[in-house]
MDAnalysis code that builds the backbone (N, CA, C; Angstrom):
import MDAnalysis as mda
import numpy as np

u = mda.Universe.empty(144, n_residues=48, atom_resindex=np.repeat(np.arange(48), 3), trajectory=True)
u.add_TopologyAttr("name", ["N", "CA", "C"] * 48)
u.add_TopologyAttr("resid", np.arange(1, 49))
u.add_TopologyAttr("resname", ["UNK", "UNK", "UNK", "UNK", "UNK", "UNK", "UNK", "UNK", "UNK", "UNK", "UNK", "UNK", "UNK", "UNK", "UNK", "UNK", "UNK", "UNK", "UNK", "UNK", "UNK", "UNK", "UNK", "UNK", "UNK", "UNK", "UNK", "UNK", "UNK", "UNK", "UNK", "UNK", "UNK", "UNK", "UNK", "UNK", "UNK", "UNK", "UNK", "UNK", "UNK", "UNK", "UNK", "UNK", "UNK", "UNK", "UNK", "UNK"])
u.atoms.positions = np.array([
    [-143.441, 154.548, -101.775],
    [-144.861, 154.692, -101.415],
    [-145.745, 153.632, -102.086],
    [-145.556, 153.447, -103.190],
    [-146.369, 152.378, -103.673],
    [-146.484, 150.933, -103.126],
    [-145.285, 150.655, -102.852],
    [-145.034, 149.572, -102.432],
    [-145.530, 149.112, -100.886],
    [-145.718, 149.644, -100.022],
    [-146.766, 149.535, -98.549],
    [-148.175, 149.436, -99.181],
    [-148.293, 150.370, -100.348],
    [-149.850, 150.446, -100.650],
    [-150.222, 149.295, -101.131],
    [-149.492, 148.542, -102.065],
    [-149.654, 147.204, -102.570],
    [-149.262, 145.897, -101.261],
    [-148.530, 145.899, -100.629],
    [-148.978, 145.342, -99.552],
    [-150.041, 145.726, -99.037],
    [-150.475, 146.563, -98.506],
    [-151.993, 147.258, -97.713],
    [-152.975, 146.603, -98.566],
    [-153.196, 146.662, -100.004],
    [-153.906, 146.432, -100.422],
    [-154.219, 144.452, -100.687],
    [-153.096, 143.813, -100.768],
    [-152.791, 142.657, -101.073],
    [-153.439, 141.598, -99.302],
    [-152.847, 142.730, -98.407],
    [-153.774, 142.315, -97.559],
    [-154.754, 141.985, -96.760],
    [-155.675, 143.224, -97.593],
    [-156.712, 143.475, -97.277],
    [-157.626, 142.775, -98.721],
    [-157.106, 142.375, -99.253],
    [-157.863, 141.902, -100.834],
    [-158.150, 140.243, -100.742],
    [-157.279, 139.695, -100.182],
    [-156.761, 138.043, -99.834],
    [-157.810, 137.980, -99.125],
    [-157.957, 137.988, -98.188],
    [-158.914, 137.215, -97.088],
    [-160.509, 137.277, -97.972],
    [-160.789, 138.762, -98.841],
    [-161.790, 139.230, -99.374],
    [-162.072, 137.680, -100.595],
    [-161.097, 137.956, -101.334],
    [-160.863, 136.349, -102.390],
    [-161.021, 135.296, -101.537],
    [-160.361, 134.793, -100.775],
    [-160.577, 133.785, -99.895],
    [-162.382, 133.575, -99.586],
    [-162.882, 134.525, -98.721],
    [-164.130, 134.208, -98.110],
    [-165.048, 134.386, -99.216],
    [-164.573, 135.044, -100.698],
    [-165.409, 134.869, -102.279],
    [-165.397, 133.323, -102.758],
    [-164.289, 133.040, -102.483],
    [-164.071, 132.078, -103.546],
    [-165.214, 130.708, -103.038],
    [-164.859, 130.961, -101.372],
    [-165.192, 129.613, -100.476],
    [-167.614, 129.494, -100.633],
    [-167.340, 130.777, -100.587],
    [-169.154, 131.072, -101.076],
    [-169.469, 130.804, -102.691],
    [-168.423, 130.745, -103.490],
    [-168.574, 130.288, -104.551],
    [-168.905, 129.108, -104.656],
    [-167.708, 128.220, -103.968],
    [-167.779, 126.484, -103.903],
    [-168.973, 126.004, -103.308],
    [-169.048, 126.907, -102.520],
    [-170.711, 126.355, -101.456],
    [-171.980, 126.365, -102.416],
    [-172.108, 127.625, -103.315],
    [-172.934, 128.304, -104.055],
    [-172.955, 126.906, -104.977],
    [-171.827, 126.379, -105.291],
    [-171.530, 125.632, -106.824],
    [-172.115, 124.128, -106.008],
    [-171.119, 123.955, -104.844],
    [-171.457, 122.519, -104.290],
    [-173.116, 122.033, -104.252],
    [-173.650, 123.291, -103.442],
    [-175.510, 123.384, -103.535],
    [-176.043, 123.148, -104.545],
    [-175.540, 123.776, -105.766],
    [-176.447, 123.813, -107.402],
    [-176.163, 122.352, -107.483],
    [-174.969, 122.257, -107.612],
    [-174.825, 120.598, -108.090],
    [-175.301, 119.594, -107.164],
    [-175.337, 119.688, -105.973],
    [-176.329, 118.811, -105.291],
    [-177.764, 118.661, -105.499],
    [-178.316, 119.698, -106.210],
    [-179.702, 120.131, -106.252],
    [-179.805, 119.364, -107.333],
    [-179.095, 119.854, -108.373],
    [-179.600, 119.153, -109.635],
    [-179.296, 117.659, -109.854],
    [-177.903, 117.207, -109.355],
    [-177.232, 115.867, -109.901],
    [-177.957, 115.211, -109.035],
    [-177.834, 115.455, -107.312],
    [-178.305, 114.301, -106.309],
    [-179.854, 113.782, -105.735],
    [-180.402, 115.418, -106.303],
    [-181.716, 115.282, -105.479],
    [-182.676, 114.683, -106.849],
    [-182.478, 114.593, -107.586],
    [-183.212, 113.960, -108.647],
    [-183.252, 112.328, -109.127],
    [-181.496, 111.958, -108.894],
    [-181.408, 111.031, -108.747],
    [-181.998, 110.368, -107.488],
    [-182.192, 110.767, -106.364],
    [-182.920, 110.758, -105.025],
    [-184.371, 110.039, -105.602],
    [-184.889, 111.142, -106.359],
    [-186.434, 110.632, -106.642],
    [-186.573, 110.030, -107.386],
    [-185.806, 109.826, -108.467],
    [-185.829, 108.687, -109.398],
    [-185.614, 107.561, -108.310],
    [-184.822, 106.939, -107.621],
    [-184.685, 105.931, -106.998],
    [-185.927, 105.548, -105.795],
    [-186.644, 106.799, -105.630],
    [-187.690, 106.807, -104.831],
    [-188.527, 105.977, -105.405],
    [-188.721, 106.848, -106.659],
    [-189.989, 106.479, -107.021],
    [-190.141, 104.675, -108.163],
    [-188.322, 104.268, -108.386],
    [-188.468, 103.068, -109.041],
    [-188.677, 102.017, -107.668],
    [-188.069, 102.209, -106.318],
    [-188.150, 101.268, -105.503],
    [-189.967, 101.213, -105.066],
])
């Protein structure tokens, strides 16, 4: 019995991690665009 349940559960948990992890990277990719690119953006704005 345990053992279907840990499959059941393993497959229903994966996709859950998966579509977490991928909103993480997005979440992380955004911050770091915000801070590293868009500043450097206006610095270069505003020296040209």
């Amino acid at each position: 019995m345990p053992k279907p349940m840990g499959n059941l559960t393993s497959t229903i948990f994966s996709p859950c991690t998966q579509l977490f992890f991928r909103i993480l990277l997005l979440l992380l990719r955004s911050y770091f665009y915000s801070h590293l690119l868009l500043p450097a953006i206006h610095v270069n704005i505003i020296n040209s």
